[in-house]
Every structure is written in structure tokens, then in C-alpha cells.
N, C-alpha and C positions, 0 to 999 in steps of 0.2 A: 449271516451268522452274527446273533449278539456277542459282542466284546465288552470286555469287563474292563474300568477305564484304570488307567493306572492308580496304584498308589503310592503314597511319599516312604520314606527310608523308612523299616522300623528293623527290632529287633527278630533277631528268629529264637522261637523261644522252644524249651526241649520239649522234646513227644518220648522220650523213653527216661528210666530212675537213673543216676549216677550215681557213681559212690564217692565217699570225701575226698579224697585226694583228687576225681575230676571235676567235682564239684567249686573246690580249693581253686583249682587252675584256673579254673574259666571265673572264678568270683572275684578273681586277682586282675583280670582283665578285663571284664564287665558282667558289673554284678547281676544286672540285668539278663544276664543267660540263662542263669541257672534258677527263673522264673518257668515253671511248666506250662505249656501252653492251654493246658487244661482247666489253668485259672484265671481263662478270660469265657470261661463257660461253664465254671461252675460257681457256687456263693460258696467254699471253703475246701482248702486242700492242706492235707497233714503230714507230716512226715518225720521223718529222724535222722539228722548228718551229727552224729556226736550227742545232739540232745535234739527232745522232744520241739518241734515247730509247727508252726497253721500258719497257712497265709490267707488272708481273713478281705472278700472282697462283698461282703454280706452288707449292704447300707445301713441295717441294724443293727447288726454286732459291731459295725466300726462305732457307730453312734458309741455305743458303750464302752467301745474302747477309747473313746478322744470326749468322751460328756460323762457318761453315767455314773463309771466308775474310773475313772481320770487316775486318781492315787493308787488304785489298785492296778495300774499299766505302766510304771514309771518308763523313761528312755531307755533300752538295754545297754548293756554294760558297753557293747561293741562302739553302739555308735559315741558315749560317755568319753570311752579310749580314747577315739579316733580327736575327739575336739576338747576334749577338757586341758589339753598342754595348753590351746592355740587360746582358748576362748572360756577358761578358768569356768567356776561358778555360776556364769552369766545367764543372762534369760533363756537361752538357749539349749544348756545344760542343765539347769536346777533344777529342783525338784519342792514339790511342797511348799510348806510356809517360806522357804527362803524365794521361790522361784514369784510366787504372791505377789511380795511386799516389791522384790525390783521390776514385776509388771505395772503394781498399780504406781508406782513411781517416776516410769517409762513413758507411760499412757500419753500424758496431755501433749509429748512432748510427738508424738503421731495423731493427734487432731485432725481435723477436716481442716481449721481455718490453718495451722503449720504448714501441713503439707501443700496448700494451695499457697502460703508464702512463699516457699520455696520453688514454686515450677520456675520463673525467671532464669534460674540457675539450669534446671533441664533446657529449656529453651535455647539457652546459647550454647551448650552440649550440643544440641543437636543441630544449629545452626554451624558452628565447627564443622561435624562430622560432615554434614554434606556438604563444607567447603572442599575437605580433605577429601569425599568421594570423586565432587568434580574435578581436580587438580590430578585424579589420578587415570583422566580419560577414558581411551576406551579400552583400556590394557585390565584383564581377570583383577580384581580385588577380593582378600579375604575377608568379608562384609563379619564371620564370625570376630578375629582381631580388631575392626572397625567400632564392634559395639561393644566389646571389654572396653576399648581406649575410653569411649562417649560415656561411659556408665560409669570407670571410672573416676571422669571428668566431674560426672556428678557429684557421687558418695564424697570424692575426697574433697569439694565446696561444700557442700551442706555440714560434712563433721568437721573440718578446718579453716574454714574460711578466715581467709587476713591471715593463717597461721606461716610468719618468716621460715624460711630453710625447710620447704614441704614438698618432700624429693618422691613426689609421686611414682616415678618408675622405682626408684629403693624402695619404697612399700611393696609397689605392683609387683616385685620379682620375691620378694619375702612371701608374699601369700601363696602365689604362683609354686614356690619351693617346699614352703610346707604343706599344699596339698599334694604336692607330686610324692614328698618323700612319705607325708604319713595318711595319707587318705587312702592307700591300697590295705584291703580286708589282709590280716596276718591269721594265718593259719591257728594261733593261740587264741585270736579271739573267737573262732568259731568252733574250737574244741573245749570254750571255756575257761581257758586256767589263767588262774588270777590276776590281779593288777600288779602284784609286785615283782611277776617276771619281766622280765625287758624286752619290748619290740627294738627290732634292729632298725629299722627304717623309723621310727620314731626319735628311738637318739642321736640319728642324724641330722631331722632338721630341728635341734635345737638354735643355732646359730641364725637360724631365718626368725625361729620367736624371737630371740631376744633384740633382735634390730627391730621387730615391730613393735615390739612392747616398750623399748627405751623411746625409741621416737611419741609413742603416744602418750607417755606420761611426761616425759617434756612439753607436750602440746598442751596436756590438761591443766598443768602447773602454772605453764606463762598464761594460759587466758583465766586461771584465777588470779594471777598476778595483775595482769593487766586488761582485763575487760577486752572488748569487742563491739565496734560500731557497728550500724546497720541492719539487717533483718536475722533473729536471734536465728542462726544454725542449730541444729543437731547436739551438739557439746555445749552450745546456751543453753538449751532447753532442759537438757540433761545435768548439768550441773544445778537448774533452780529447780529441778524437779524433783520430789518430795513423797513418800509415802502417806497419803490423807489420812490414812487410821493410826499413824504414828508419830507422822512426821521426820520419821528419820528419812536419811539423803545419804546416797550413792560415795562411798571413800573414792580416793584416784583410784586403786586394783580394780574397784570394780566397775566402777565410770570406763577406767580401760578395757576390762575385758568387754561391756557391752559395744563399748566403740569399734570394738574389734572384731564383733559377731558384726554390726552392722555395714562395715565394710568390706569382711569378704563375704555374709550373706546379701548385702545391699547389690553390691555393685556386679558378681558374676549370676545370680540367678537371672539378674535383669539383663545382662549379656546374651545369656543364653537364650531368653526367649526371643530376645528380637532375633539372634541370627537365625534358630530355628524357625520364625515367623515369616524373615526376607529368604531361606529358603523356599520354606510354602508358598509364596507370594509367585516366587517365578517357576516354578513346578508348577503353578497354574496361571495361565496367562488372564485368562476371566476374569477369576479372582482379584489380580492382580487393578485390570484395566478398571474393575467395580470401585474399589478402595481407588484406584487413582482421581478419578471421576471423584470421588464424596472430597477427596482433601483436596484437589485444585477448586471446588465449588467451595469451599470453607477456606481455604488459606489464601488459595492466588500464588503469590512465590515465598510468601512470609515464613518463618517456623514457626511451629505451632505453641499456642499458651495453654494453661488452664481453662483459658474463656471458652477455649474452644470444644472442651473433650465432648457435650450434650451435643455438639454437633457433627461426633464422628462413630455414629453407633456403629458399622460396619468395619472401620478399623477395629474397633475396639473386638467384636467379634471373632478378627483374625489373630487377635495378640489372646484370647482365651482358647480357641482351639488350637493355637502353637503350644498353649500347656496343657491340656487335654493332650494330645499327640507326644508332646516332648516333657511332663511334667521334671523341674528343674529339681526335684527331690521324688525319684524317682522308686524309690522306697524305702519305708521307716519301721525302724523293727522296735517293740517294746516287750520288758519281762513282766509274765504274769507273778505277782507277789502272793496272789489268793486263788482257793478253786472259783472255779465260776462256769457258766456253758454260752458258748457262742454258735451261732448258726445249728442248736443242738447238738453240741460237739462238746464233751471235755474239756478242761482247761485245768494242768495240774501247777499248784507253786512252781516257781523257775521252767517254765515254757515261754520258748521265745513265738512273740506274736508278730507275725510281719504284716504290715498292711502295704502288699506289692501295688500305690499308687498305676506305675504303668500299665499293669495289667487292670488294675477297676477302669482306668480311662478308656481303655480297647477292651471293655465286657460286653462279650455278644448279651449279655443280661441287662446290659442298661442301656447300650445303644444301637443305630441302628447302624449296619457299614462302618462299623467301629475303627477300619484301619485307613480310610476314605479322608480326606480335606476336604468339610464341609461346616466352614466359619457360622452359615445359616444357622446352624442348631442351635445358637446361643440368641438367634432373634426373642426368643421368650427366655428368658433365664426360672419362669419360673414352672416351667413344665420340664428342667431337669429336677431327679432327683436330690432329696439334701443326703448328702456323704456318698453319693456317687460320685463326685466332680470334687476332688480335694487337691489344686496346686498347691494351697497355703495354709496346708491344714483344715481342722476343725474343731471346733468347742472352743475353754478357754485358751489353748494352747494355740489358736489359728496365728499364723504370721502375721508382728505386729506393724509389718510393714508392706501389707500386703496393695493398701491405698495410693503409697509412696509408687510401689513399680508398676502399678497397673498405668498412675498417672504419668510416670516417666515413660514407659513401654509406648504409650499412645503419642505422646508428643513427639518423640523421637520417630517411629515407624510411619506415622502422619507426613512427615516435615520430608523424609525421604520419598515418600512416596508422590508424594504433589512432585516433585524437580525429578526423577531418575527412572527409567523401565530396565526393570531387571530382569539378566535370561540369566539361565545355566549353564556353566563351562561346562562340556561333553565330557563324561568321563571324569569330573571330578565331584561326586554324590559324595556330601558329608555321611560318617558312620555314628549310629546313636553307642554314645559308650558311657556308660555310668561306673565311674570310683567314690565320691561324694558325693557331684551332682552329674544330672545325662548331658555330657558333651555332644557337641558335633567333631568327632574326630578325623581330622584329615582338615578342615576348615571347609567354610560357606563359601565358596570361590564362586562368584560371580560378575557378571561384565553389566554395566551400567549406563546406559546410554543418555542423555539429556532427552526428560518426558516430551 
């Protein structure tokens, strides 16, 4: 009798309607549920919790929604709520002419030749972390904690570097606080009513913004005070960097708030994929022993540089179907401002459009064994569709740091993988849960043993 091989953790998604208040419950605990499973098989599903919604998994209608008609799809209000206390105005947030001028201002400062400056700083990240992995024998480690710590390690070198008094765990528990407190969906934002009512769990973690917003504006201050040796970071680059069709440059509010998108979007999306990635790895031991094989023939015992990534197509592989499986924005909802038709479907002023990323990555429509751990598929990248596969977005709005974590993801997951074989603790399978971004809930607990 054929057997069907296993597959890795996902969500179970609903086969029958709910109404708002179970809808509510389950969206407060992972928003991800309350995705129908219907729309991993169909191009467009409609509905009504409060107001008019479609979740939009059409590769042409998304096109329109993230290229064609960009201005006519701003961020909805929800997701606005959820990050505009933490992360003001910033690229992230804006909209229109403001959102422009601080990308093309941002730009130079995410280069090819920047980013390849900077991997030296990944490198010793990840030579750390597999210090700290082997020092912790052969006793379970929570490999998810491991690559917050190492990603981290990163974000806060490349936006601080040389910065005195940079109390990395006091940031790391401030961001950590204001997602917990305000990154849970509030019942008012999905029944609509307005911004000047008060979310309770918002006014709580004021106390977490303002220790990270005072910390990073003292950091901006003293390195325009005092300049910065060595190879220009993140806040170098950002401070010389300039609007070309204006010329105008970034005040400190808003130097901070971008600093402050890119180090809680920097440093845990990139967490998240690797832990998701080092679970895949030992949920398949194949998999595992392939990738071992390509980085001990490439590195030997060294971690890995920049020099190396053309030499690690197969890792690289396994870190794009960890976000294929686990995308770290696991979905984005936008308000329609105009009518328009999508997937020939309606589309009135104020409908919210959700493009459910999790479910287009596991579309029986665009792939094949969609819920399957098979890194191969990305051996041609260019035989996937365009706007089926959206980690980092698309159009002008794609992640402008999308370069940054793919090339920190590989060095990192490389560098472990040459030195350590990793299995799975029995009975401790991480849970996919999405509040902001799709968590592994419960932790990546695995035993590690020297390759």
C-alpha cells in the first residue's frame, strides 16, 4: 500500500462560515485560522465579518493590487493601528508622496555593494551562534531563541555599531513587549470604528515605545555628534542619505522611526525563517544530509561570507521554501479607496482586500504538493509564477530589505549546517501562529549533535 510521506506543521484552516465573535476569538489567537481552506483552491473568496472582504489569491489581481493600482490599495487601517504608535510614518506605514521620497532616500542605503559590506557582521553572528550551539552539547536547544539572539546580533551591529551604552536585551524586551501587548487583532479594528477610540492593549505598551524611541534618538544624536569609524552601518548610510529629486534628508523622528521598522522587521522575520528552515532541515533528514554535503564542500569548518552565497544554491533553496511554507508576513490586508474588479469580482470603496500570502504559498493552483518540503522547486526560480511566491512583497512596495535577510539567512543556516546534525525532540513540534508575524509557537527544540 502507497503511503503518503509526511508532512511539516501547518495550519488547519476552516471548512465551515463563522460568525464574528468566533471569528474574533480565533483571529486573537492566530489570525491565520480564520483563513478558509477553500482558498488554497480557489483564485478569490468573499465575504462579510462586520464589512465587505475578498481574499485575493489571483496572481493578476494581486499584480494590480501591489503594481497597477498601488494608490488605489493603501495599507488598511488595521494593520496602520497596529504599527503606527511603534513605527510612526515610516516606510512601512506611509503612504503616497510621503512614503516616495523616504524610499528613494532609503534606497542607496540597501545596495548590493552595502549590503555585501556588511555580511562580515553576519559572519561573526553566526560564528557565535554555533559557538553557543556547541557549548550547549547534546542537551534539546531552542534553535527558534538561538536565531532571535544571532539576528539580533546582527540588526543591532549594522544600525549601532560603536554605539556606548547599547543595552541590546533592553531593546530586545521592548520590542518583544510591544508586540505582545499591541500586535493582537482588537475586536474595534475589525468591526471598523475609528482611530480615536482607544485600544486597551495598545495603551499598555506605551512604556516599552518610549524606552525604544528614547534609546534611538540618543543613538542618532551622538553619531551626528560624533561620527563613526570603519565600514558605514545602517544609521551612516541613513543619515547621508538624501531624496535625489529633492534633496531633502530624513529629521531624527523619522531616521528613528525607519530605524525602528528595520529592527523589529530586520532582525525577527530573519529569526523566524531560519528557525522554521532548521526545523525543515531535521523533519527531513535527506534534505538535511544534501545541504550538509554542499556547506562542508564550500566552507570546511569556517562560517560562511558573502563570497560564498553562488556557492550555496541548495541552501539557499531551503531558506526560500521555509518562506514559501512559513511566509513571516503571513498576511496583509489593504482598503479598496475606488471601485475596480478583481478576479471578476466587485470591489466597492472601503472593502477590505486581504491577500492571505499563506494560503497563495499552499495553492493547489500554483503548486504542486503544496503542503510537502520540497526546497527543489526553487531550482529554476524562473518557472515559478510572478505574484505567486510573495515573502517580501511585490511591486514598488517589495521589502527593501529583502537582499539583507536572504544574504544573512544563508550565511547563518550554511555555517550551522556544515558543524551540527540536527534531529527533532519527540513530541515537541513547533505550532505555526501568526499575531504580526507566523511564529513557531512552543519553540524549535532541537538536539544537535557535532556533523
Amino acid at each position: 500500500m502507497h503511503q503518503t510521506p509526511p508532512i511539516p506543521v501547518h495550519v488547519p484552516l476552516v471548512r465551515e462560515p463563522w460568525g464574528i465573535l468566533k471569528s474574533l476569538n480565533a483571529a486573537r489567537r492566530n489570525v491565520l485560522s480564520i483563513i478558509p481552506d477553500i482558498a488554497t483552491r480557489q483564485p478569490m473568496v468573499s465575504g462579510k465579518t462586520g464589512k465587505r472582504w475578498h481574499m485575493v489569491m489571483d496572481p493578476d489581481a494581486i499584480r494590480r493590487v501591489l503594481l497597477d493600482r498601488l494608490d488605489d490599495y493603501p495599507k488598511s487601517m488595521v494593520t496602520k493601528n497596529l504599527l503606527r504608535p511603534a513605527i510612526g510614518e515610516s516606510l512601512f506605514v506611509a503612504e503616497g508622496a510621503h512614503w516616495r521620497w523616504q524610499r528613494r532616500a532609503a534606497a542607496p542605503a540597501f545596495s548590493h555593494r552595502n549590503v555585501t559590506n556588511l555580511a562580515p557582521i553576519m559572519t561573526a553572528a553566526a560564528e557565535r551562534a554555533a559557538t553557543r550551539v556547541a557549548r550547549n552539547g547534546p542537551k534539546a536547544i531552542n534553535m527558534a531563541d538561538e536565531m532571535v539572539r544571532a539576528t539580533f546580533d546582527v540588526i543591532s551591529d549594522v544600525t549601532f555599531s560603536g554605539s556606548g551604552g547599547f543595552d541590546r536585551d533592553a531593546v530586545h524586551r521592548a520590542i518583544d513587549g510591544y508586540i505582545a501587548a499591541a500586535g493582537r487583532v482588537s475586536l474595534f479594528d475589525i468591526l471598523g470604528l475609528p482611530d480615536w477610540v482607544p485600544r486597551p492593549a495598545r495603551m499598555m505598551s506605551g512604556r516599552h515605545l518610549n524606552e525604544m524611541k528614547a534609546f534611538a534618538d540618543a543613538s542618532i544624536e551622538a553619531r551626528r555628534r560624533d561620527g563613526h569609524d570603519g565600514v558605514p552601518d545602517l544609521l551612516d548610510l541613513l543619515l547621508q542619505g538624501e531624496d535625489p529629486e529633492t534633496g531633502r534628508r530624513m529629521t531624527t523622528g523619522e531616521l528613528r522611526d525607519n530605524l525602528l521598522t528595520f529592527i523589529v522587521a530586520g532582525h525577527e522575520t530573519t529569526a523566524l525563517t531560519l528557525g522554521w528552515a532548521l526545523y525543515l532541515v531535521a523533519f527531513d533528514q535527506q534534505v538535511q544530509d544534501r545541504a550538509r554535503t554542499e556547506a562542508q564542500s564550500v566552507l570546511g569548518s569556517r562560517a560562511a561570507t558573502a563570497d560564498d552565497l553562488a556557492d550555496l544554491p541548495f541552501i539557499r533553496m531551503i531558506i526560500d521554501e521555509a518562506l514559501r511554507l512559513y511566509p513571516p508576513a503571513g498576511m496583509v490586508s489593504r482598503t479598496a479607496l475606488k471601485s475596480d474588479r478583481l478576479a471578476d469580482r466587485e470591489i466597492r470603496p472601503g472593502d477590505t482586500v486581504i491577500l492571505p500570502i499563506y494560503a497563495l504559498h499552499r495553492s493547489h493552483l500554483h503548486w504542486d504538493d503544496p503542503d510537502a518540503f520540497r526546497p527543489e522547486r526553487f531550482a529554476d526560480r524562473k518557472a515559478i509564477r510572478r505574484y505567486s511566491y510573495l515573502p517580501f512583497g511585490d511591486g514598488p512596495r517589495i521589502c527593501i530589505g529583502a537582499s539583507f535577510a536572504l544574504q544573512e539567512a544563508v550565511i547563518i543556516l550554511s555555517t550551522l549546517l556544515a558543524r551540527f546534525r540536527f534531529t527533532p525532540v519527540p513530541g515537541r513540534d513547533p505550532e505555526p501562529v501568526m499575531i504580526i508575524t507566523l511564529r513557531p509557537e512552543g519553540g524549535v527544540w532541537l538536539q544537535a549533535e557535532p556533523a
